[in-house]
C-alpha positions as CSV (number, residue, x, y, z in Angstrom):
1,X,80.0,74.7,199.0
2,X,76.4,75.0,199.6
3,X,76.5,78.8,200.4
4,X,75.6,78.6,204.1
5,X,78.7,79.6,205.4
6,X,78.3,83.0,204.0
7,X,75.2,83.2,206.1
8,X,75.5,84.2,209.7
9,X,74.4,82.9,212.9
10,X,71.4,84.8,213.0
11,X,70.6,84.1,209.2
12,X,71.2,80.2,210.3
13,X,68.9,80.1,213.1
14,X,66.4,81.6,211.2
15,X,66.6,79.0,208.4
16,X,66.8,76.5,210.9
17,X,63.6,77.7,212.7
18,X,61.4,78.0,209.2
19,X,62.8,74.4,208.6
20,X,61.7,72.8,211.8
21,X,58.4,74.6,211.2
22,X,57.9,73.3,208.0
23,X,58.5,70.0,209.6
24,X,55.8,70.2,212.2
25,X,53.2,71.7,209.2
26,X,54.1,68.7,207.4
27,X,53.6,66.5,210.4
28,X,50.7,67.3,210.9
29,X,49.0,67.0,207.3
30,X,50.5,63.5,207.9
31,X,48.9,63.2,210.8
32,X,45.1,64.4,209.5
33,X,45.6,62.1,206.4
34,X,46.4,58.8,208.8
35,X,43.2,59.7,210.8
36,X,41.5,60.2,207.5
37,X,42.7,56.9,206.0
38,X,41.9,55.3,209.4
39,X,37.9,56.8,208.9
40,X,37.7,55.7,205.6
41,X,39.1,52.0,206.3
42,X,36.4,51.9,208.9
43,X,33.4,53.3,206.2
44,X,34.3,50.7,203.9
45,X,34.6,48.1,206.5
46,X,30.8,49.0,207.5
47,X,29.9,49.4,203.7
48,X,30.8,45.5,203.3
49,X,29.2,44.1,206.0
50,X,25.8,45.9,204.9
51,X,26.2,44.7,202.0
52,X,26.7,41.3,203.0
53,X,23.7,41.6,205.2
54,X,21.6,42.8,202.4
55,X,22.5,40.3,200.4
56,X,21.6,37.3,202.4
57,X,18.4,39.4,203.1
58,X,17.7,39.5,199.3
59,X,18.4,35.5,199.2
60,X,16.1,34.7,201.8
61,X,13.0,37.1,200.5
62,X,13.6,36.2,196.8
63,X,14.2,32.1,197.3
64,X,14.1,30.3,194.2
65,X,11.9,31.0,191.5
66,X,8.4,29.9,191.3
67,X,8.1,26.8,189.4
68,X,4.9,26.8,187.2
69,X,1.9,24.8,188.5
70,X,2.1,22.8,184.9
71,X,5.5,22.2,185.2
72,X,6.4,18.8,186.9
73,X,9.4,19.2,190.1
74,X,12.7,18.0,189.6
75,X,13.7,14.4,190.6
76,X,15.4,14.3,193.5
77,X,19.1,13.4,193.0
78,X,19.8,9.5,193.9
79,X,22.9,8.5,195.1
80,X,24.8,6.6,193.0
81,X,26.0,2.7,194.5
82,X,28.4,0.8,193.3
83,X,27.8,-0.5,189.8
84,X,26.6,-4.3,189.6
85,X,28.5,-6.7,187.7
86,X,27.3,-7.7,184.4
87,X,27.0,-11.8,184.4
88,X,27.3,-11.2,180.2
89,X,28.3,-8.9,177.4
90,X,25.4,-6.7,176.3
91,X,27.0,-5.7,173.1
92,X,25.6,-5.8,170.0
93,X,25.6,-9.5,168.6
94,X,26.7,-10.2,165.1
95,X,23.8,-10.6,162.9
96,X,23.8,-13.4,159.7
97,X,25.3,-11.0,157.0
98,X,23.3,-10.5,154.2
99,X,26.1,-10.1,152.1
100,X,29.8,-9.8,152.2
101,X,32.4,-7.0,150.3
102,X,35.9,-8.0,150.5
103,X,38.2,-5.0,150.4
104,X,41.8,-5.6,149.4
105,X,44.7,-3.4,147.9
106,X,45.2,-4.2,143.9
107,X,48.6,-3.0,144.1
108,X,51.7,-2.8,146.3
109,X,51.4,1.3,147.4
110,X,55.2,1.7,147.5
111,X,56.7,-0.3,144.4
112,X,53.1,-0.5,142.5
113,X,53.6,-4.3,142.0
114,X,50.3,-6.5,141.5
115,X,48.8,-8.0,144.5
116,X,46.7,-11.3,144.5
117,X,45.1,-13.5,147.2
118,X,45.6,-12.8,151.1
119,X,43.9,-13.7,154.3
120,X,41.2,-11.5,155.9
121,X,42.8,-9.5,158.6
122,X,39.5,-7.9,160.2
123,X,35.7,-7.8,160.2
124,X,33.3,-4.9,160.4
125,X,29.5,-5.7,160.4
126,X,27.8,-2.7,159.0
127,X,24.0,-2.8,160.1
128,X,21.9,-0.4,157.6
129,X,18.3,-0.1,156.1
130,X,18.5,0.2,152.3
131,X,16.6,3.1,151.1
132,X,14.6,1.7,148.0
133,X,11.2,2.8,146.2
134,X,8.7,1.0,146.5
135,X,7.8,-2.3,145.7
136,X,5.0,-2.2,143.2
137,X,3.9,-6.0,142.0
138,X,1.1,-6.2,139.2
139,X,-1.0,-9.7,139.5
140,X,-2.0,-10.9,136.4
141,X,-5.2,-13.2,137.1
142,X,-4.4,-15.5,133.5
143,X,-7.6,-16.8,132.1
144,X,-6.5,-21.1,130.2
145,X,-8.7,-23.0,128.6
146,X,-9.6,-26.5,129.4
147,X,-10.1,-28.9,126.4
148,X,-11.8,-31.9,127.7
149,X,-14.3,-29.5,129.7
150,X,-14.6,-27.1,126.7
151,X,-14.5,-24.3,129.3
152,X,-11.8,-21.1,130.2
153,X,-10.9,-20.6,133.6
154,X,-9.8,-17.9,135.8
155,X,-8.1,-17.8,139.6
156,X,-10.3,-16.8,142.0
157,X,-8.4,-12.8,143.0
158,X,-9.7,-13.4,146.5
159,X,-8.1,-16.7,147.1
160,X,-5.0,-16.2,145.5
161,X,-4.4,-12.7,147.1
162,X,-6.1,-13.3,150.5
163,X,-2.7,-13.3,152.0
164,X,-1.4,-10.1,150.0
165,X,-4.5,-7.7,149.8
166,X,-7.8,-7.1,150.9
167,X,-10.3,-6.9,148.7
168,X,-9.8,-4.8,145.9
169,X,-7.6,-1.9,147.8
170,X,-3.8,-1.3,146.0
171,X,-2.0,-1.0,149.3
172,X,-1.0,-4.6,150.7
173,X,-1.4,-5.9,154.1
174,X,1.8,-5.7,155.7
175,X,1.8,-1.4,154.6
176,X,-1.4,-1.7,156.3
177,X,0.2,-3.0,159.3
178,X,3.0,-0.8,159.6
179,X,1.1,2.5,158.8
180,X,-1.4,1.1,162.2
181,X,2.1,0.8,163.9
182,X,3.0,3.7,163.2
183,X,0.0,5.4,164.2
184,X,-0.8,3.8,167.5
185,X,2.2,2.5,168.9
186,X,4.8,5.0,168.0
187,X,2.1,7.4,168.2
188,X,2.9,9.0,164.6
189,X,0.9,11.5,163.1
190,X,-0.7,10.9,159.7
191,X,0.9,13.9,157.6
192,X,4.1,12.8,159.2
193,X,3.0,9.0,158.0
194,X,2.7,10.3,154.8
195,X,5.6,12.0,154.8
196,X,8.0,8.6,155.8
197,X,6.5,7.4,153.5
198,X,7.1,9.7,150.7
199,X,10.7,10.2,152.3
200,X,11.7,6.8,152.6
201,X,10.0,4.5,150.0
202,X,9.2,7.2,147.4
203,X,4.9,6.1,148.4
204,X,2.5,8.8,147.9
205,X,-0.2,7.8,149.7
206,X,-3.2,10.6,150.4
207,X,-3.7,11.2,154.5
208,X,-7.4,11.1,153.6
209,X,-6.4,7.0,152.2
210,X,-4.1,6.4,155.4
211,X,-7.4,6.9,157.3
212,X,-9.2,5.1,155.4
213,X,-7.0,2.3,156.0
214,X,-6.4,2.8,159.6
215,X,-10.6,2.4,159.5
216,X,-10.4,-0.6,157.7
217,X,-8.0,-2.4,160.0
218,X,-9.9,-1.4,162.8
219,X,-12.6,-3.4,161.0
220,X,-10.8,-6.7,160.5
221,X,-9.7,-6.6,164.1
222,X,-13.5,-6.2,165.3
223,X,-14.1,-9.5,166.0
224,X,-10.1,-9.8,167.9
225,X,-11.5,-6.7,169.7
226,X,-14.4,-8.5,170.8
227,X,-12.6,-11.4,172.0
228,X,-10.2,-9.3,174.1
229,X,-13.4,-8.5,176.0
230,X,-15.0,-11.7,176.4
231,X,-11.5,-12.7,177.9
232,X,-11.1,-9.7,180.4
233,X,-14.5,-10.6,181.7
234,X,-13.7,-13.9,182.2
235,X,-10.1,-12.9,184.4
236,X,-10.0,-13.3,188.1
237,X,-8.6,-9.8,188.6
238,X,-9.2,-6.5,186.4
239,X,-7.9,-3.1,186.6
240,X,-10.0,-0.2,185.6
241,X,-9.3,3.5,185.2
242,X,-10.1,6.4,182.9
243,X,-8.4,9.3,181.4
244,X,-9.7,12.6,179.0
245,X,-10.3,12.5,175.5
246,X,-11.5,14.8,173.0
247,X,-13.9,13.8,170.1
248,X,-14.3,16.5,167.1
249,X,-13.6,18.8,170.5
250,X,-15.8,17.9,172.9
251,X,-15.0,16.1,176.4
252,X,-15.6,12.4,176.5
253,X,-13.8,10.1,178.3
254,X,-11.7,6.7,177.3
255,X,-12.0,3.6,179.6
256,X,-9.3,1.1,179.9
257,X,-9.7,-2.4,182.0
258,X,-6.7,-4.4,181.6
259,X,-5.2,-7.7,183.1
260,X,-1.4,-8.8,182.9
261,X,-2.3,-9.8,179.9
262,X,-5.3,-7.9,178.4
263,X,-5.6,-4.4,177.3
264,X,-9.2,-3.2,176.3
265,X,-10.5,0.8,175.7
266,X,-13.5,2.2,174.4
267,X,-14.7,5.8,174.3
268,X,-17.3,7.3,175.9
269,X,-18.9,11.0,176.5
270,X,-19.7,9.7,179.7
271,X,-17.7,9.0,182.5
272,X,-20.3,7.5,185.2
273,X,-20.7,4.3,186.7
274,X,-22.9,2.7,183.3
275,X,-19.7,2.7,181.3
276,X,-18.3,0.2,184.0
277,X,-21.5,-1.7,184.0
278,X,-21.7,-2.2,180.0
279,X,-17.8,-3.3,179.9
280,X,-18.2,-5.5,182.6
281,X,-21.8,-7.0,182.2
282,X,-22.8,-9.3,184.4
283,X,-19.9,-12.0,182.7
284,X,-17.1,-10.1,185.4
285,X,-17.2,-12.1,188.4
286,X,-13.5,-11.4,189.5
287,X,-12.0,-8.9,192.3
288,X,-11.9,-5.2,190.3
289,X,-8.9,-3.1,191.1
290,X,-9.6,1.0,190.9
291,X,-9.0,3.9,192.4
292,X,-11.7,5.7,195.0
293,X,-13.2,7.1,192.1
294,X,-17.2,6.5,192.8
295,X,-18.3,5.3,188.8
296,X,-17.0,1.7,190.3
297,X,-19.0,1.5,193.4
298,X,-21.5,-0.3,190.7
299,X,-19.9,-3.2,190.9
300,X,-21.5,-5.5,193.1
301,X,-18.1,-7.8,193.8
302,X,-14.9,-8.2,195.2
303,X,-13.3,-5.0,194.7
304,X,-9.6,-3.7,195.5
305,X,-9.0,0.1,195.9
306,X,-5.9,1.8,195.1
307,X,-3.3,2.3,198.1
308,X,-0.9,4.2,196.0
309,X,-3.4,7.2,195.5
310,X,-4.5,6.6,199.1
311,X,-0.2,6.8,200.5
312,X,-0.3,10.0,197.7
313,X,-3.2,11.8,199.4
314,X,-1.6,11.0,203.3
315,X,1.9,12.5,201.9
316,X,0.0,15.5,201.1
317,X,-1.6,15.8,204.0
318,X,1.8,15.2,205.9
319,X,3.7,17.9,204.3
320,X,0.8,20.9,204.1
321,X,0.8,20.6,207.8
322,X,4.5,19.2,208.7
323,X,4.6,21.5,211.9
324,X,1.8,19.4,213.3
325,X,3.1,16.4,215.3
326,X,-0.5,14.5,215.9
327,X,-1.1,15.0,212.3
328,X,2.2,13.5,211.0
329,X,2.3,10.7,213.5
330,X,-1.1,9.7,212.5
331,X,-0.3,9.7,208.9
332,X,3.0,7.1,209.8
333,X,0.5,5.0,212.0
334,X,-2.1,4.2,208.9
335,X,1.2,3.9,206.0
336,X,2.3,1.3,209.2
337,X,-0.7,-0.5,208.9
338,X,-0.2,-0.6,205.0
339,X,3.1,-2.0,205.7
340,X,2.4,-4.8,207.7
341,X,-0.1,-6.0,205.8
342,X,2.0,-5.9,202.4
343,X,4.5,-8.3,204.3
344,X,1.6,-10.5,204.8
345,X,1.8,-11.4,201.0
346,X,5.0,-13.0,200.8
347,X,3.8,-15.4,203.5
348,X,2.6,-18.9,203.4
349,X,-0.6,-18.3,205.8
350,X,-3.7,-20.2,205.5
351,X,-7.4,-19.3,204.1
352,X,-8.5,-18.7,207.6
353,X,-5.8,-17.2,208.6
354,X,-5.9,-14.9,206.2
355,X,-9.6,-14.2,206.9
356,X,-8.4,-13.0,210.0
357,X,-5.6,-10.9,209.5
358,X,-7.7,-8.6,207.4
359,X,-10.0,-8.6,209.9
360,X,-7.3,-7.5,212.1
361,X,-6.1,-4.4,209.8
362,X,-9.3,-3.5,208.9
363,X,-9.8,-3.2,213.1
364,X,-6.7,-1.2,212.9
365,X,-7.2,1.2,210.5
366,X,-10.9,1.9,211.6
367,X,-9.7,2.8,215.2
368,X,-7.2,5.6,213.3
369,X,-9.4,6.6,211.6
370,X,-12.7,7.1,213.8
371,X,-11.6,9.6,216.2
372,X,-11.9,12.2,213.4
373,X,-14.8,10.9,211.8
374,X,-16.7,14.2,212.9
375,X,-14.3,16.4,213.8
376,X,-15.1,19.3,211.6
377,X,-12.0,21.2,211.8
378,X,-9.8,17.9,212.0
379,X,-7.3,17.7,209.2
380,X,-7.5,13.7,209.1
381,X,-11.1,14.4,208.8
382,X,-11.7,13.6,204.8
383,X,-9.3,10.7,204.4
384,X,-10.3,9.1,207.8
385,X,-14.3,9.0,206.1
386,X,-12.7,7.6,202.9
387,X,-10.6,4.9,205.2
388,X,-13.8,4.3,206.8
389,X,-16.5,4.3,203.7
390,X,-14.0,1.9,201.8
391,X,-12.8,-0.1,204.9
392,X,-14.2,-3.7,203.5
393,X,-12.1,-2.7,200.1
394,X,-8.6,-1.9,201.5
395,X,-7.4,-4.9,201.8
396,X,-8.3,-7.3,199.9
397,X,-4.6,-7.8,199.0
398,X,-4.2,-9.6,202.2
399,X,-7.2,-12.4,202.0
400,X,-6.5,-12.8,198.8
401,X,-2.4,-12.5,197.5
402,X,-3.1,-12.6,193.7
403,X,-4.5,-9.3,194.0
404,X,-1.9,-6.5,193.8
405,X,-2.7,-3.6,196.4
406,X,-2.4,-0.7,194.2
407,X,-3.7,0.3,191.0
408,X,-0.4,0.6,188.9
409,X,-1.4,-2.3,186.0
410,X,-4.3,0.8,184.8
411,X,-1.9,3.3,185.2
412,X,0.4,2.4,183.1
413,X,-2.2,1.0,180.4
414,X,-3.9,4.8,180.2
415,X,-0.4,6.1,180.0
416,X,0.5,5.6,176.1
417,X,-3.0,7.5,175.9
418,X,-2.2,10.6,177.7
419,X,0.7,10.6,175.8
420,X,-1.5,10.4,172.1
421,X,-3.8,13.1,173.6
422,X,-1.0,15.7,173.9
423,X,0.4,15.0,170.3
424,X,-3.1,14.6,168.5
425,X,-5.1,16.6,170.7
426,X,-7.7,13.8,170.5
427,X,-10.0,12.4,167.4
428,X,-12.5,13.9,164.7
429,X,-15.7,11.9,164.8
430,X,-16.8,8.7,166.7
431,X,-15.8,6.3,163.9
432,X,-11.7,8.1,164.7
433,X,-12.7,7.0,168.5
434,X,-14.0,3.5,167.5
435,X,-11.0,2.4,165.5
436,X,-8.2,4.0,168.0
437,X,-10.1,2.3,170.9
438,X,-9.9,-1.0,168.8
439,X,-6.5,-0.3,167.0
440,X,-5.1,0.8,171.0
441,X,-6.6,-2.6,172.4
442,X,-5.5,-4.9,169.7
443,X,-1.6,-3.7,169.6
444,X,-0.9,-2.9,173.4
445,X,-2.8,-6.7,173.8
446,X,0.1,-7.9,171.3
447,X,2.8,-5.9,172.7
448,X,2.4,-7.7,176.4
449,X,2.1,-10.9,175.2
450,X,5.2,-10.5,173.4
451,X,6.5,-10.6,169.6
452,X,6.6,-9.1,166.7
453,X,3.2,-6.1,166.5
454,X,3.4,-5.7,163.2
455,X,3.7,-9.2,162.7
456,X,0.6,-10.2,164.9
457,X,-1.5,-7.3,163.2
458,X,-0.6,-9.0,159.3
459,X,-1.9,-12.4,160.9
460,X,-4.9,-10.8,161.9
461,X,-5.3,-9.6,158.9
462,X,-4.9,-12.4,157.1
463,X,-7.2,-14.0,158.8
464,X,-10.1,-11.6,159.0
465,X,-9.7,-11.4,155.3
466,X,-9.9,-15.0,154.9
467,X,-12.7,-15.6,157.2
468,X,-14.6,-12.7,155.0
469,X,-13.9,-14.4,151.5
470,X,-15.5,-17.7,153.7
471,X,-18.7,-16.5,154.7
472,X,-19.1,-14.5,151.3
473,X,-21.6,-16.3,149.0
């Protein structure tokens, strides 16, 4: 029993009374903590979408992070197409083996019984690069007497070693060659010649000697250098530009006109028009392709300026003021122009016709550009003056179609140069700029005409050294 029949009925109501007013107490905690759950559902609710707010406010203020003025954008991504078929196999061809290691079991490796003969199975064609000293080979000049003369003679050391040494040096011509590779094309620095050298062949060789001997080559190849000039002022077309150099740390300039076929650099502390005179001379009498930069306005000839740094300059102007309709409309009016008269190229027109088309273009561009001529607060202002200063020198490319319309053949010749300046920071005295203009002519000459560079520099070589031992008494 649970004991509540010994209460009575008064006892019972009672304990039913304090039960169903412990009930209602009860309820109504219940009841407070729903509404409290219910208020602090609906704080947290708000807490979150502040938050969220907040956050895309912090996106939009923060952006990305500020990309250095030195460091160069990102490429945009290209999409990728479908892949071309290869018409052949690019892999790596089998080479004429030097030698040939046959690798066969002696014995049978589960009974041990002899093994002899058997057919080759497979091939695998190790390429390598032996790691040797030196090679160190003493000429001995011998001295044999003649008996009908009565007399002794003796090779001649420059005759007999004309194609091995110069003169009296100990390092031979084809180290000269390499160590002028290694300097100028691959751009090597002369401790870290010295140490390949040291690494690889077991050569010590002083940097003061490399020096010496990228001087000397630089001397043979004067008179190669000189030809590479008299040839660039005799081509229908040159490209000129200039980029920095530093000489024992000052500022000075190197030149570069090149032709499809030609590369030729000096150095100069100056970088004004009489640099472009002296290279030139009088000799040039072909169209000169450059950028708007005024050292060329000189030269008193058919001249070509650069449209790529022109289409650079209106893309510029195009995105700094992008919320400008006349200004970007204009811009796609003159690259229109540009257009048109790059198709003209591909097209079989006549002299005269030709005459006239760039008459017509030149018409064109001069009416874009003339309505902001003097409009001082005009953005189109400063490259509508240059349209209209250069107007006669725009285009060129359409009279003539052997003349390219930009300026990209310099470009790319002054870029290996850039590149030299970063890692060398520049040269030590004007004999350092004299033999890297000459040493930089000589093997980006021999790169675009093809073959071996080291090769072509151990032929000049050779030759220089011969022609010297000729004209010696």
């Amino acid at each position: 029993m649970s004991g509540l029949d010994e209460l009575t009925r008064e006892e019972l109501i009672a304990l039913v009374v304090k039960q169903h007013e412990t009930i209602e107490a009860q309820a109504g905690i219940i009841e407070r903590q729903e509404r409290r759950i219910a208020e602090l559902d609906a704080i947290v609710q708000s807490q979150a979408e502040r938050i969220s707010q907040l956050e895309e406010e912090i996106s939009k203020l923060s952006g990305p992070k500020a990309r250095p003025v030195f460091v160069k954008a990102n490429a945009p991504k290209k999409e990728k197409g479908s892949r071309k078929k290869r018409t052949q196999s690019f892999a790596r061809k089998a080479r004429v083996a030097t030698e040939v290691v046959y690798h066969a079991l002696d014995c049978c490796p589960e009974c041990g019984r002899g093994l002899v003969g058997g057919t080759v199975k497979s091939k695998h064609q190790v390429t390598d690069i032996p790691v040797a000293p030196v090679e160190v080979v003493a000429h001995l000049l011998v001295e044999r007497y003649c008996g009908v003369c009565g007399k002794r003679f003796t090779p001649d050391a420059g005759e007999v070693l004309s194609d091995v040494v110069v003169g009296k040096k100990s390092i031979g011509i084809f180290l000269m060659s390499l160590i002028a590779y290694l300097k100028i094309t691959c751009r090597v620095p002369v401790s870290l010649i010295r140490q390949l050298l040291s690494t690889v062949y077991d050569l010590d060789i002083s940097k003061g000697e490399i020096c010496e001997l990228l001087h000397e080559v630089a001397r043979l190849g004067k008179d190669e250098y000189g030809s590479i000039l008299e040839r660039v002022r005799g081509s229908p077309v040159v490209h000129g530009d200039e980029t920095g150099w530093r000489e024992d740390g000052v500022n000075g300039y190197v030149w570069s006109f090149s032709t499809p076929q030609l590369r030729f650099f000096t150095y100069n502390h100056s970088r004004g028009s009489c640099v472009v005179k002296e290279v030139l001379s009088e000799e040039f009498e072909g169209t000169l392709v450059s950028d708007f930069y005024g050292a060329y306005n000189i030269y008193d000839g058919i001249k070509q300026r650069c449209w790529v740094h022109l289409l650079r300059d209106l893309k510029a102007l195009a995105e700094k003021h992008a919320g400008s309709a006349s200004v970007v409309e204009w811009v796609d009016a003159v690259r229109d122009v540009y257009h048109r008269a790059r198709l003209t190229v591909k097209i079989d027109y006549t002299d005269t016709q030709r005459c006239k088309l760039r008459q017509l273009f030149e018409s064109e561009l001069l009416a874009l550009a003339e309505p902001y001529l003097t409009a001082k607060n005009a953005p189109q202002r400063v490259l509508s003056q240059r349209m209209e200063r250069f107007l006669g020198e725009l285009f060129t490319f359409v009279q003539c179609p052997e003349v390219p319309s930009e300026n990209n053949a310099a470009e790319r010749a002054v870029r290996p140069t850039v590149i030299a300046r970063k890692v060398s920071g520049g040269t030590r005295s004007a004999r350092g700029s004299e033999t890297n203009s000459i040493l930089r002519s000589l093997f980006e000459t021999w790169a675009l005409q093809g073959g071996s560079t080291v090769e072509a520099c151990r032929r000049m070589i050779i030759r220089a050294n011969r022609k010297m031992l000729a004209d010696s008494p």
